[in-house]
C-alpha positions in Angstrom: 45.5 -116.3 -91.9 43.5 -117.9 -89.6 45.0 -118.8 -86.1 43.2 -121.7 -83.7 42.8 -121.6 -79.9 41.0 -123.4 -77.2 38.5 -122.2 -75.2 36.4 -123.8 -72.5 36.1 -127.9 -71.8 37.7 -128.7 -75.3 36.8 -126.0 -77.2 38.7 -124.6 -80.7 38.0 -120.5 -81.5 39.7 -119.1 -84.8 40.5 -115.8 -85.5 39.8 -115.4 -89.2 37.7 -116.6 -92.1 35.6 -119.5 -91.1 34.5 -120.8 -94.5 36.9 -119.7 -97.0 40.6 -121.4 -97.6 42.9 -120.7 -100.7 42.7 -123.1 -103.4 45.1 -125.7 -103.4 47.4 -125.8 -106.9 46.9 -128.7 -108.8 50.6 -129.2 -108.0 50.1 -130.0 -104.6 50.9 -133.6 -104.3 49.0 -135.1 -100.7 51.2 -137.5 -98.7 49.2 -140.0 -96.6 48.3 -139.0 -93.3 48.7 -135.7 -93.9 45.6 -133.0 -94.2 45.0 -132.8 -97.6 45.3 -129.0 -99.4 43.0 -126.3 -98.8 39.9 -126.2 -101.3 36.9 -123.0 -102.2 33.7 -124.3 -101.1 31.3 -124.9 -103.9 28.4 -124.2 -101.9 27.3 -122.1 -98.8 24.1 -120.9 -97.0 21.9 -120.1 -94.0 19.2 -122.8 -93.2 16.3 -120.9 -91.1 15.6 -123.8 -88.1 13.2 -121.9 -86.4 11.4 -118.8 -85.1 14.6 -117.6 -83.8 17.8 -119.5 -85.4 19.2 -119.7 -88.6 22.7 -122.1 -89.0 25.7 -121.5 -91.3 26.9 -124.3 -93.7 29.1 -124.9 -96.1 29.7 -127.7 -98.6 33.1 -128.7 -100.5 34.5 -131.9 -102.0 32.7 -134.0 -104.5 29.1 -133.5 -105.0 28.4 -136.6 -105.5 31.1 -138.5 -102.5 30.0 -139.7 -99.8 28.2 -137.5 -96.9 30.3 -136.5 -94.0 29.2 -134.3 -91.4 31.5 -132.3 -89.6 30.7 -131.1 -85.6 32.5 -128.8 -84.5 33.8 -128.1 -80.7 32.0 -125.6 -78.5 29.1 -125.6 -77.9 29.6 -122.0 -78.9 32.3 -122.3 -81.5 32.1 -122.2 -85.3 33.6 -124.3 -88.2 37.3 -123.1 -89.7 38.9 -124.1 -92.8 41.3 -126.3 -91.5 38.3 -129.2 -91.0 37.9 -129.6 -94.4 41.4 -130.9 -94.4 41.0 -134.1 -93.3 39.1 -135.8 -96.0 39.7 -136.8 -99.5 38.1 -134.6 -101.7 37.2 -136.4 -104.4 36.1 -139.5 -102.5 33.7 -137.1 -99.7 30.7 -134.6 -99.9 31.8 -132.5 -96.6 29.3 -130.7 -94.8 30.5 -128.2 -92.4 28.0 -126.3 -90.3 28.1 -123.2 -87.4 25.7 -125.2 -84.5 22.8 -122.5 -83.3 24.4 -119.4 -82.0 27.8 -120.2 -82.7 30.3 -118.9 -85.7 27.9 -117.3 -89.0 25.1 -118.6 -87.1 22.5 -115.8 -86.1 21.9 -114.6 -83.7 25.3 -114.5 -82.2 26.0 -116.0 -79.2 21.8 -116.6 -78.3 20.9 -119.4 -75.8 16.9 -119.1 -76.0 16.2 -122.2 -77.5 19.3 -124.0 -77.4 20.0 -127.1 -76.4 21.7 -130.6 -77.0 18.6 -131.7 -78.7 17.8 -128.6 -80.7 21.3 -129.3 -81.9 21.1 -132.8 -82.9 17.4 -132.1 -84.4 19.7 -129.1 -86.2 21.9 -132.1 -87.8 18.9 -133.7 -89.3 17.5 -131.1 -90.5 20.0 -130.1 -92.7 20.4 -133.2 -93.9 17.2 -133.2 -95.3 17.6 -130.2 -96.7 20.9 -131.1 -98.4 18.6 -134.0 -100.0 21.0 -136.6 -98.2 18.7 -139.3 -98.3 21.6 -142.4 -97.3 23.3 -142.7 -94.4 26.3 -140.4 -93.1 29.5 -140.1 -91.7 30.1 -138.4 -88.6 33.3 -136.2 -87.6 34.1 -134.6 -84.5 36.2 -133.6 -81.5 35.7 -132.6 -78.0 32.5 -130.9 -77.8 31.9 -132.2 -81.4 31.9 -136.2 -80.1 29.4 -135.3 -77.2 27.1 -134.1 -80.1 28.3 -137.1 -82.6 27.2 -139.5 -79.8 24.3 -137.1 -79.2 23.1 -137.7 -82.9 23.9 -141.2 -83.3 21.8 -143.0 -80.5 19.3 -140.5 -81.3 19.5 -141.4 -85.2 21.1 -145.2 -85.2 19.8 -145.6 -88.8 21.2 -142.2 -90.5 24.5 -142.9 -89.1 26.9 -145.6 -91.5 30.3 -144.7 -89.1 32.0 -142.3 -87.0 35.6 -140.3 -86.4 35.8 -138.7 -82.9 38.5 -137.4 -80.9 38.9 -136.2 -77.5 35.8 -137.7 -75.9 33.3 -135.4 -74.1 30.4 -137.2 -72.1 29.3 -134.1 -69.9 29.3 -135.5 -67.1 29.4 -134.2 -63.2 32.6 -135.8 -63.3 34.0 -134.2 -66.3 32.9 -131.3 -65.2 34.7 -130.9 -61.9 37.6 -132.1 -63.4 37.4 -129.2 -66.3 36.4 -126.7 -63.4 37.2 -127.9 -59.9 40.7 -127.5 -58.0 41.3 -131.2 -58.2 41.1 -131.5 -61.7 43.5 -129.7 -64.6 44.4 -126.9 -61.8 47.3 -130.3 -60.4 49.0 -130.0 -63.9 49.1 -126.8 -64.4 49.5 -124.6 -61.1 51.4 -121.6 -62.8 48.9 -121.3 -65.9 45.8 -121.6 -63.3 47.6 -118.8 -61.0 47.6 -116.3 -64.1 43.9 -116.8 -64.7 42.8 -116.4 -60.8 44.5 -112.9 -60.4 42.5 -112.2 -63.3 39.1 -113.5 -62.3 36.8 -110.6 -60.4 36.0 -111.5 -56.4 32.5 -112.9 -57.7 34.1 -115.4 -59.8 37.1 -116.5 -58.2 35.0 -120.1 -57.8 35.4 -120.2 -61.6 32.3 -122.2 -62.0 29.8 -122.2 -65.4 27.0 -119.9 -64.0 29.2 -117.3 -62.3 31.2 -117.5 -65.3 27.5 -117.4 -67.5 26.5 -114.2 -65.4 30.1 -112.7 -66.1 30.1 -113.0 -69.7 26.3 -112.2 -70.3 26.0 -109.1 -68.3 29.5 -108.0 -66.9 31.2 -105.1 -67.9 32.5 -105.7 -71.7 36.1 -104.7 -70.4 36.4 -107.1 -67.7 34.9 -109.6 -69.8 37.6 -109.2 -72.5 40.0 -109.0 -69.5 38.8 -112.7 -68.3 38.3 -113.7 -71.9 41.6 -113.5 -73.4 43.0 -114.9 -69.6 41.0 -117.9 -70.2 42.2 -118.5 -73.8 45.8 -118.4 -72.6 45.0 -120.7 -70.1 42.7 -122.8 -72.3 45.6 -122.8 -74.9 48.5 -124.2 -72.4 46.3 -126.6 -70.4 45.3 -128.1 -74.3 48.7 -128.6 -76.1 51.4 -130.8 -75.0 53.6 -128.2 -76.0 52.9 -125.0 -75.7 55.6 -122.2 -74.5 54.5 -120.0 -72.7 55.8 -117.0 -75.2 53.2 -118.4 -77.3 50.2 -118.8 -75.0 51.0 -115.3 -74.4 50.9 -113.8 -77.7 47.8 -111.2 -78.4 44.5 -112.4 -80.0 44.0 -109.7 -82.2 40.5 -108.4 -82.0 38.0 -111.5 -81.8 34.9 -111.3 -80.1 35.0 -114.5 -78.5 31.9 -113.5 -75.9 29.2 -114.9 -78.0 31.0 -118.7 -78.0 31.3 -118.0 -74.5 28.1 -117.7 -73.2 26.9 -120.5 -75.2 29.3 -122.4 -73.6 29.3 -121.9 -70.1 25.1 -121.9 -71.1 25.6 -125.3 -71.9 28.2 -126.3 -69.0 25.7 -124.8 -66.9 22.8 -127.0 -67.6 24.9 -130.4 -67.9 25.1 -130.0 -71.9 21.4 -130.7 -71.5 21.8 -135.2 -70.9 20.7 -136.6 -68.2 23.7 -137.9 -65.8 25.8 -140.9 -67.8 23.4 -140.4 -70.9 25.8 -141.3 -73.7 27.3 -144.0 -72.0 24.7 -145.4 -71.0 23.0 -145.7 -74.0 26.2 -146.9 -76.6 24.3 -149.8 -77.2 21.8 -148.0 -79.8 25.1 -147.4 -81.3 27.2 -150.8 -80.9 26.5 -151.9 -84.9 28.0 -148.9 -86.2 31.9 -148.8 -87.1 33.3 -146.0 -84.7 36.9 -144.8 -84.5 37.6 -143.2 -81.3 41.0 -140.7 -80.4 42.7 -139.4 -78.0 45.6 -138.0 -76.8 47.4 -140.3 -73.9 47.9 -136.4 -72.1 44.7 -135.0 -72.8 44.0 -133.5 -69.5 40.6 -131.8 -70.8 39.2 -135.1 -72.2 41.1 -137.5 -70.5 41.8 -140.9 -72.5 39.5 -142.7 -69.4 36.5 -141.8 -70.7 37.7 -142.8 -74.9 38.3 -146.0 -73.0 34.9 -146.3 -71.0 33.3 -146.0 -74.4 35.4 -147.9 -76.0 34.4 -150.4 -73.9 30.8 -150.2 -74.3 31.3 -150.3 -78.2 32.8 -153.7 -79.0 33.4 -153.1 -82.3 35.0 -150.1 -81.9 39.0 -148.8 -82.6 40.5 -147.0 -80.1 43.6 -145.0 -81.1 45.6 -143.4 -77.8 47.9 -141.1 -80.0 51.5 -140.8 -77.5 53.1 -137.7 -77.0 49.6 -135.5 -77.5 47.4 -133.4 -75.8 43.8 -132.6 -76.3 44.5 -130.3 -79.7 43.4 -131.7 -83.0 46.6 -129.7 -84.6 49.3 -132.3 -82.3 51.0 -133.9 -85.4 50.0 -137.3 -84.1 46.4 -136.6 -83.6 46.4 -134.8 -87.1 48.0 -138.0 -88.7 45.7 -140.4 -86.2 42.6 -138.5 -87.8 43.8 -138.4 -91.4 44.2 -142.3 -91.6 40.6 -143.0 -89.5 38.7 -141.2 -92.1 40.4 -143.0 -94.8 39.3 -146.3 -93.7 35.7 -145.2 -94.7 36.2 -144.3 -98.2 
């Protein structure tokens, strides 16, 4: 069974299979806006991308549907199961893929070579390789929008529409309010003091590259130590409700370091955009049909910066889902994201 959890600005980890998912019985009726059942992939490989990386993918749905490509959060995250879930099967050809370093992608957890635009460049080459010649759909959430955006002003034409939740600019801003006391550390005082009195001296700043020189060369058990204290508090700061008996269940035995360093690698280096990038540069993307989403009490992607784009996207939807956080999983969000897809069969 595989179990979900946040880790970093936004990001989902699963402990389990990423690609696999029992096969739904043909007697399992779909209600709208709910995730539709489980399906077997009907296709999966590695696509070498350079030198150094090879990516993960896998394919289910209809063949023959229309494309849609699905990002997943991070940076250093894979794909689960559970993302297949949103879309009709019969109507959509879904394309799920580990970004470089992250999830089946080899080598594990590497950050030579990485970056925003070796990701998007990534996206496009695998759909070439898939033989996609049309345009494509776009679905993603935290990290995944940042890279949806990323893609989209840098391929306008490739793109027909797009589903994101929980937007992610990677900005200073963001940033500081991810990582700095005046940020997510207000709401959540007693989940931020369990984390600090784990945290070794050199790290009690909590900022990316101290965290980046933790996770790449500190001892493996202090970094498991630190790990599994930031999931906890990754997992109560990114569900409206989470108790704390469960945010302090075990993890089981994931390596989570990899999707760590890639991540704080990326935090580090402003997710590789130049200061108000995305934003700044919506207008590439203002003829294409974007649904945005987000939680009213997501205090890792706060709804401010949905709206900000929203803004600069006049034909855009915004959908502010009450009574939600930043998780995808939130019944709300689930349903929210269910019903945006469905508009684009």
């Amino acid at each position: 069974m595989n179990r979900s959890r946040i880790l970093g600005p936004g990001v989902f980890l699963v402990v389990g299979t990423a690609w696999t998912a029992s096969a739904a019985s043909a007697d399992d009726a779909h209600q709208p806006g709910e995730l539709f059942p489980a399906q077997e992939w009907f296709d999966a490989g590695h696509l070498k991308v350079s030198d150094l990386h090879t990516i993960g993918y896998a394919l289910y749905g209809n063949p023959k549907g229309k494309p849609i490509f699905v990002l997943h959060g991070g940076p250093g995250v894979g794909c689960y199961s559970r993302l297949m879930q949103y879309f009709n099967p019969e109507k959509f050809l879904i394309v799920l893929h580990d970004q470089r370093g992250a999830g089946r992608s080899t080598p594990a957890g590497e950050i030579r070579e990485n970056t925003t635009q070796h990701l998007v460049e990534d996206i496009e080459r695998l759909r070439k390789h898939l033989k996609i010649d049309g345009k494509i759909l776009i679905f993603g959430g935290s990290w995944g929008s940042t890279l949806a955006l990323a893609y989209a002003e840098t391929y306008p034409e490739r793109v027909s529409g797009m589903v994101i939740r929980g937007i992610w600019t990677g900005t200073q801003a963001e940033l500081d309010h991810y990582y700095g006391e005046q940020g997510i550390r207000k709401f959540f005082p007693d989940a931020w003091a369990r984390l600090e009195a784990e945290l070794p001296p050199r790290v009690r700043e909590f900022q990316p590259k101290s965290l980046l020189e933790l996770f790449s060369k500190g001892d493996a058990a202090i970094v498991r130590k630190v790990g599994d204290a930031w999931i906890r508090y990754a997992v109560k700061t990114g569900n409206l409700h989470a108790p704390d008996e469960k945010v302090e269940q075990g993890w089981g035995d994931y390596d989570g370091k990899p999707g760590a360093i890639i991540d704080t690698y990326y935090a580090s280096n402003g997710f590789f955009l130049e200061e108000g990038q995305l934003l700044r540069d919506a207008h590439k993307i203002r003829d294409i049909a974007v649904t945005i989403i987000n939680g009213r009490y997501d205090v890792i992607c706060p709804p401010i910066t949905a709206w900000r784009l929203h803004k600069a996207l006049p034909k855009s939807k915004l959908i502010i889902v009450e009574e939600a956080g930043h998780s995808e999983g939130e019944p709300g969000t689930t349903r929210a994201l269910v019903e945006a897809v469905a508009e684009f069969e």
